[in-house]
C-alpha positions in Angstrom: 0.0 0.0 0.0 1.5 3.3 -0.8 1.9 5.8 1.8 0.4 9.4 1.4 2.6 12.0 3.9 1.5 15.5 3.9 2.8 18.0 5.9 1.0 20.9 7.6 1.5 23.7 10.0 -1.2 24.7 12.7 -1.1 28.0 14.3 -2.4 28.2 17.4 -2.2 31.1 19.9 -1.3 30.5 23.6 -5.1 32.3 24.3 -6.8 29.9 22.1 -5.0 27.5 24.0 -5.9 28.0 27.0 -9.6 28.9 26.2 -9.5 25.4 24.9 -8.5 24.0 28.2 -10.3 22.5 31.0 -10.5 24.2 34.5 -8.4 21.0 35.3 -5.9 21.6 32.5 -5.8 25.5 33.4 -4.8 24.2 37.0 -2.3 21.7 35.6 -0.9 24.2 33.3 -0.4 26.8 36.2 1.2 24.1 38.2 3.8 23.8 35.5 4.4 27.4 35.2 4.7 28.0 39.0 7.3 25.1 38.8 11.3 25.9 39.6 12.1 24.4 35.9 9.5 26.9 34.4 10.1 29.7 36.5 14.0 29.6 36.0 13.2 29.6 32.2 10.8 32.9 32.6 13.7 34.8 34.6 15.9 33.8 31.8 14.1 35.6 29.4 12.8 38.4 30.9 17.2 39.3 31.7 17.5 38.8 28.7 14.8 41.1 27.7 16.3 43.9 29.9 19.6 43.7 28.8 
């Protein structure tokens, strides 16, 4: 059987996002962003954004 691949590219905003989430997904989401990995990752970029 032949195989058919198509590529495509979906744009999706981080407000459609999170309209599209659950209150349970909006809680795990903020867990994640409260979390020393993320939070590190935020202060990166906002020094970098200062500089």
């Amino acid at each position: 059987m032949p195989k058919i691949i198509k590529q495509f590219e979906l744009d999706v905003t981080p407000e459609r996002f999170l309209n599209a989430c659950s209150p349970e997904e909006l809680y795990e989401v903020e867990l994640l962003i409260t979390s020393p990995r993320f939070t590190n990752k935020i202060n990166q970029g906002q020094k970098q954004l200062d500089q």
